[in-house]
C-alpha positions as CSV (number, residue, x, y, z in Angstrom):
1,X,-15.2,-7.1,8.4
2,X,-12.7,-10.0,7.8
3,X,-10.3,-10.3,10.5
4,X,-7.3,-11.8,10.9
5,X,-5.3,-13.4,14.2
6,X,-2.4,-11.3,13.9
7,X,1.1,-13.2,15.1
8,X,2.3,-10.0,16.4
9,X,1.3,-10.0,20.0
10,X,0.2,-6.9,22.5
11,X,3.3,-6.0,25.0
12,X,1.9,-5.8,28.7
13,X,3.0,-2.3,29.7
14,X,0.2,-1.7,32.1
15,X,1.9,2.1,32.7
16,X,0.5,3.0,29.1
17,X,-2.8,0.8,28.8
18,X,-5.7,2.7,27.5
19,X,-4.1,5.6,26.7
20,X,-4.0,6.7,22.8
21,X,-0.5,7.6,22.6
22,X,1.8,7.8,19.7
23,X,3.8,4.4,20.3
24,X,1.4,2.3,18.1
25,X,4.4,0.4,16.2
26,X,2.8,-3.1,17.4
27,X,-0.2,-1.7,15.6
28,X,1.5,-0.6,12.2
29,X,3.3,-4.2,12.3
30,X,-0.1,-6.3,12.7
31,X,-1.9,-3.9,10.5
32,X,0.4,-4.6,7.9
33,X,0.2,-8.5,9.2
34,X,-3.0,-7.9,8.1
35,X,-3.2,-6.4,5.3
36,X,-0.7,-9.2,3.5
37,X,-3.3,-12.4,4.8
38,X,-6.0,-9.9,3.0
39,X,-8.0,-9.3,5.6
40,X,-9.9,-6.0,6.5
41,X,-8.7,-5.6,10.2
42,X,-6.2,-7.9,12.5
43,X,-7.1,-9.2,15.4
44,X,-4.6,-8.6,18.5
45,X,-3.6,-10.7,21.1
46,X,-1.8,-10.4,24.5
47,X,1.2,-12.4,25.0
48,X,-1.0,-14.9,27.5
49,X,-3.3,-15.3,24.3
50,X,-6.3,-13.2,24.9
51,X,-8.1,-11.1,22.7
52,X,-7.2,-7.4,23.3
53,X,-8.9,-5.1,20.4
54,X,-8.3,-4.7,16.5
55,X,-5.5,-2.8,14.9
56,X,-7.5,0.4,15.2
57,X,-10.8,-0.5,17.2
58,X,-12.5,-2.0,20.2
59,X,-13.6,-5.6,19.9
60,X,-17.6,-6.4,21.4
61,X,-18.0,-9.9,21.7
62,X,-22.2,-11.7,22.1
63,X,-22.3,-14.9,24.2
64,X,-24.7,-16.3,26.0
65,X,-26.8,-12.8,25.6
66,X,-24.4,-10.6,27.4
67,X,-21.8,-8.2,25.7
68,X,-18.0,-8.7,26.2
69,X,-15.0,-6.4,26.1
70,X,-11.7,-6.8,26.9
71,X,-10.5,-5.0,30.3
72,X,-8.2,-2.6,29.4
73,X,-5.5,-3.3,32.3
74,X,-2.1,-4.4,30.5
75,X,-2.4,-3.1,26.8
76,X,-4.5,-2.2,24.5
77,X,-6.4,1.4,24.0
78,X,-9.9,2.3,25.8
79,X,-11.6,3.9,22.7
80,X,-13.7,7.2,22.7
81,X,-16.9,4.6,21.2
82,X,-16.1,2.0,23.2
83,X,-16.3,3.7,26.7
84,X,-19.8,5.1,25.2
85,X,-21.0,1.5,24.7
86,X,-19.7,0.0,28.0
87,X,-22.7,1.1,29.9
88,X,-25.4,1.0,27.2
89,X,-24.8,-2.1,26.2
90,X,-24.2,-3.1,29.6
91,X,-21.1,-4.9,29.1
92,X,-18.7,-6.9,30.8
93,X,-14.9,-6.0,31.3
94,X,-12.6,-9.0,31.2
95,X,-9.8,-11.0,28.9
96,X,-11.3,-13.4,27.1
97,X,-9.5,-16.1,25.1
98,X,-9.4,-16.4,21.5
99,X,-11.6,-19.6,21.5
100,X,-14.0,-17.5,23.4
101,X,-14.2,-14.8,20.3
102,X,-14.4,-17.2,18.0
103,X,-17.2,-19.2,19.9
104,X,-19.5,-15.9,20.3
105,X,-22.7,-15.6,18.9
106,X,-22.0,-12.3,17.2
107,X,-18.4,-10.3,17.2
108,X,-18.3,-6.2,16.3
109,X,-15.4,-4.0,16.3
110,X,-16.0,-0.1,17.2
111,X,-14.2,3.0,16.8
112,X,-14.8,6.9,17.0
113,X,-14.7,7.2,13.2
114,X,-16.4,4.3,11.8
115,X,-18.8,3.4,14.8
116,X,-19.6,0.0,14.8
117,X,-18.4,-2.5,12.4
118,X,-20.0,-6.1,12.0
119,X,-17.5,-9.2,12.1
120,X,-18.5,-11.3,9.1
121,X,-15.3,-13.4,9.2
122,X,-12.1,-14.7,11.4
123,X,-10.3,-17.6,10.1
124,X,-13.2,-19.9,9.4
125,X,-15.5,-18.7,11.4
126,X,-18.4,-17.0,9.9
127,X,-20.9,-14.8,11.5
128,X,-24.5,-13.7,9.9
129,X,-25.7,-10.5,10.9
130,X,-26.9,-10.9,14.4
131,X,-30.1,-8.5,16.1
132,X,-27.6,-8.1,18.9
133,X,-25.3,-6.0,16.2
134,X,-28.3,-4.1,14.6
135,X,-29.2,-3.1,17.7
136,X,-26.2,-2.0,19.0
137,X,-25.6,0.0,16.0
138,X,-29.1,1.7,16.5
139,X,-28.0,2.3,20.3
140,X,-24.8,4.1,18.8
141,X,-26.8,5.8,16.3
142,X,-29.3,7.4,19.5
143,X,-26.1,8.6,21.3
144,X,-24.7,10.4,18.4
145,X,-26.4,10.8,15.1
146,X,-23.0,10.5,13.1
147,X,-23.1,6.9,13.4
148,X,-26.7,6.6,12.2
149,X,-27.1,3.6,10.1
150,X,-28.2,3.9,6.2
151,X,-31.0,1.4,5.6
152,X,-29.6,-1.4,3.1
């Protein structure tokens, strides 16, 4: 996936975080956002700057050997995939900064219908596939066969 920092920002609205509801017009602008910088996915921030999710997915950040995932507290949605891998991948809730995605040793975005997708690409940052990824995916794939993984 090639992602893009979208300019349109998440509103706090802490009254309606995590919740899939049908007010995704932020969403429909950044996709779009997207879409025009030719990118695969955008890349959404909070209004403070800190990396909430994707247009339509999670974001799972690697650093320093530990999975990271943005709390879900102001905005954002708490995916159906996402709450799967919180506990096996034993990840950490909290808002991290932009420079913090971009530092990571390995970035993935995740939803219910395409299961885990490797970040290759945001801005210029580049990311090889990372073991962290591969095994995540092969966690996914144990939970619900759906998301098994074709071998290359």
């Amino acid at each position: 996936m090639r992602l893009h920092v979208c300019a349109t920002r998440l509103a706090s609205q802490p009254a309606l975080a995590g919740i899939k509801h049908c007010n995704r017009l932020e969403q429909v602008l950044a996709r779009a956002e997207a879409e025009r910088a030719g990118a695969d996915e955008g890349l959404l921030l909070d209004f403070a700057g800190n990396a909430v999710g994707a247009t339509a997915a999670n974001l799972f950040a690697f650093s320093n050997g530990r999975w990271i995932t943005p709390a879900i507290v102001a905005c954002g949605i708490a995916g159906v995939c996402r709450a799967k891998l919180l506990s096996t991948l034993n990840a950490v809730e909290r808002m991290p900064m932009l420079a913090e995605v971009e530092a990571a040793d390995a970035v993935f975005l995740c939803n219910a219908v395409r299961g885990i997708l490797p970040v290759a690409r945001l801005g210029a940052r580049e990311w090889s596939p990372h073991p962290a990824v591969a095994a995540a995916r092969d966690m996914l794939s144990r939970l619900h066969p759906s998301f098994a993984v074709e071998p290359a």
